[in-house]
C-alpha positions in Angstrom: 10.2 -60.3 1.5 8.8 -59.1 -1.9 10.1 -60.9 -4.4 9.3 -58.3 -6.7 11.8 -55.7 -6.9 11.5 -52.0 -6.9 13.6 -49.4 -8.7 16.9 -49.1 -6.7 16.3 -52.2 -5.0 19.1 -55.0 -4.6 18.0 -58.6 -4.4 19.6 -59.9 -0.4 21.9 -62.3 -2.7 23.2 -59.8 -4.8 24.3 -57.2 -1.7 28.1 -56.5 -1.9 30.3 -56.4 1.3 33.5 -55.5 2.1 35.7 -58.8 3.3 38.2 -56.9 4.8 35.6 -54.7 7.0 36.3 -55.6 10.8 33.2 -53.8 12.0 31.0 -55.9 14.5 27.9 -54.5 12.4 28.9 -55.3 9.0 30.3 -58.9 10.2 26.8 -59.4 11.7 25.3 -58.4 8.4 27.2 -60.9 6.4 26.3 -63.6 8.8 22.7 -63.0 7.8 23.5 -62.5 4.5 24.7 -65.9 4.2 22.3 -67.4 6.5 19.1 -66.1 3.8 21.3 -67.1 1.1 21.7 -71.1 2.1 17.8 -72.3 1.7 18.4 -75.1 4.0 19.0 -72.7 7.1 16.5 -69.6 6.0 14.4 -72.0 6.1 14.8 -73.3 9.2 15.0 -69.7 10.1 11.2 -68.8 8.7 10.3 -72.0 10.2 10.9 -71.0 14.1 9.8 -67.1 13.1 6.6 -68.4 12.5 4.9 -68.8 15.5 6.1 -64.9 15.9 3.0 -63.2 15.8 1.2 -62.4 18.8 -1.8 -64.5 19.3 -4.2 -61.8 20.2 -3.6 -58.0 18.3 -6.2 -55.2 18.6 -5.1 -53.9 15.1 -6.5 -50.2 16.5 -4.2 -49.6 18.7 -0.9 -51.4 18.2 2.2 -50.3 16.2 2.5 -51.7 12.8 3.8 -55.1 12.4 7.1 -56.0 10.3 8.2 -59.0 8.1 9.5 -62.0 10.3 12.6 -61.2 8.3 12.9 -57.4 10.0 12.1 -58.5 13.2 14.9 -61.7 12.9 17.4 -59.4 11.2 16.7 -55.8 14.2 16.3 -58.5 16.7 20.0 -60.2 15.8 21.4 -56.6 15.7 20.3 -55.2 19.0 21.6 -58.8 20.4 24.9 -58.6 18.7 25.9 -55.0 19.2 23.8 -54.8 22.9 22.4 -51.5 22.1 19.3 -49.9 23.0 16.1 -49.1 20.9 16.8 -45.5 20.4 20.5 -46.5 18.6 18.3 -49.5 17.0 16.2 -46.9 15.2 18.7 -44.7 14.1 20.3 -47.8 12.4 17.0 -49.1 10.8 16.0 -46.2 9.2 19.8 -44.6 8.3 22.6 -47.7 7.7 22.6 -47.8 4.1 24.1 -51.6 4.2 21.1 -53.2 6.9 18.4 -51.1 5.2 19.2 -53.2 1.9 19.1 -56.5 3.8 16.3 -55.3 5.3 14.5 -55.1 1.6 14.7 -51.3 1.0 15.3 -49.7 -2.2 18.1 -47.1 -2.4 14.7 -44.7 -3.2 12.9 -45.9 -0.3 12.1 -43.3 2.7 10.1 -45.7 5.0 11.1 -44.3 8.4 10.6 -46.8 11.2 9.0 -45.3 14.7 10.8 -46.3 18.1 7.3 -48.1 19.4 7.2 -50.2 16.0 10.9 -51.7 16.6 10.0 -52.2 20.3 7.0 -54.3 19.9 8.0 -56.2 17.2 11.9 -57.0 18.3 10.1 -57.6 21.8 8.2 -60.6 19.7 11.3 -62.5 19.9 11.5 -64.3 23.3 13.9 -66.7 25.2 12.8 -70.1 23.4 12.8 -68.8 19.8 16.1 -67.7 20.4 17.4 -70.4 22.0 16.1 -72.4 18.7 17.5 -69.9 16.3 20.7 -70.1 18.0 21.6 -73.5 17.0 20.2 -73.0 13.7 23.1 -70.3 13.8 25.4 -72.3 15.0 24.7 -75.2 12.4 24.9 -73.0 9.9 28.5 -71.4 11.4 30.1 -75.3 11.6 29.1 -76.3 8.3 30.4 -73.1 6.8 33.9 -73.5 9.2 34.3 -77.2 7.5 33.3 -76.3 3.6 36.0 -73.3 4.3 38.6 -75.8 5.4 37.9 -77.8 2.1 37.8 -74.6 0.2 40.4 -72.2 1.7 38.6 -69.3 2.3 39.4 -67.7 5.6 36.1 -67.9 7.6 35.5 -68.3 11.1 32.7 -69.1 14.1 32.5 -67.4 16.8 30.5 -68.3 19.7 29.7 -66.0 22.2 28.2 -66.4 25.5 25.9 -63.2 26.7 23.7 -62.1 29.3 21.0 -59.2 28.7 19.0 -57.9 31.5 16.0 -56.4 29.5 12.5 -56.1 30.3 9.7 -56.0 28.6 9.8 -59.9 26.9 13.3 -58.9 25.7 15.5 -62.4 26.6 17.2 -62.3 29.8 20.4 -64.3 29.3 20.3 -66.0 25.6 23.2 -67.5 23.7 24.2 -66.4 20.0 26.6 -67.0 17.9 28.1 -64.9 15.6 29.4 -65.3 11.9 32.2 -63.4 11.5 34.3 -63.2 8.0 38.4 -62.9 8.3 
């Protein structure tokens, strides 16, 4: 990500959430939000994402590519919420709350296109899953002990899913979920 902010941008650190909000999406979001927030596990994160890019691309006619950050953050949506691209796009380009972790400006119109999300969240196969997952889930322990030490009302939950997708899309991957009490 840029780390040169635009007018109306807000640094990924500095986004404000709602605690209280009980809404799969926004629980997702604060998941990341702490994941890119602890260096240790973005990191480790960027690390596994960057072996993302296609080894062959004819640059004529493919869609346009995305940060490995976008393609982690669409990617961990679509898993989380099990929707399809269509609802995928309308999120990207219109939920105020994931277009600033995705790195937009309050000012900023970029409008993604449906074959853009598809070849790019279609990047992220079985194994780099797999290996993000228990980055995820490292990340979900740690946090569930310091919370014990510190008292703040945190949990992991670990959920057990299986996708049929084509297309590259994982067919039976595990994630775990940060979620915020």
């Amino acid at each position: 990500m840029n780390s040169q902010l635009q007018l109306g941008e807000v640094d990924v650190a500095d986004i404000q959430f709602n605690p209280r909000s009980r809404d799969d999406i926004h629980q997702l979001l604060m998941g990341l939000h702490h994941i890119y927030t602890t260096d240790e596990f973005k990191n480790k994160i960027f690390a596994i994402l960057q072996d993302l890019t296609p080894k062959a691309i004819n640059f004529e006619l493919s869609a346009p590519g995305m940060s490995r950050w976008k393609i982690f953050v669409l990617g961990m949506l679509r898993l989380t919420i099990n929707c399809d691209y269509d609802r995928l796009l309308e999120l990207a380009n219109y939920h105020s709350l994931l277009r600033q972790l995705l790195g937009h400006s309050l000012f900023n119109e970029e409008i993604y296109a449906l074959q853009t999300l598809k070849d790019n969240v279609a990047l992220l196969t079985p194994q780099i899953l797999e290996e993000i997952n228990q980055v995820i889930v490292q990340a979900g322990l740690r946090q569930t002990r310091k919370s014990k030490k510190t008292n703040r009302s945190m949990r992991l939950f670990i959920k057990t899913k299986y996708f049929q997708y084509s297309n590259h899309i994982p067919n039976g991957s595990i994630k775990a979920k940060l979620v915020f009490l």
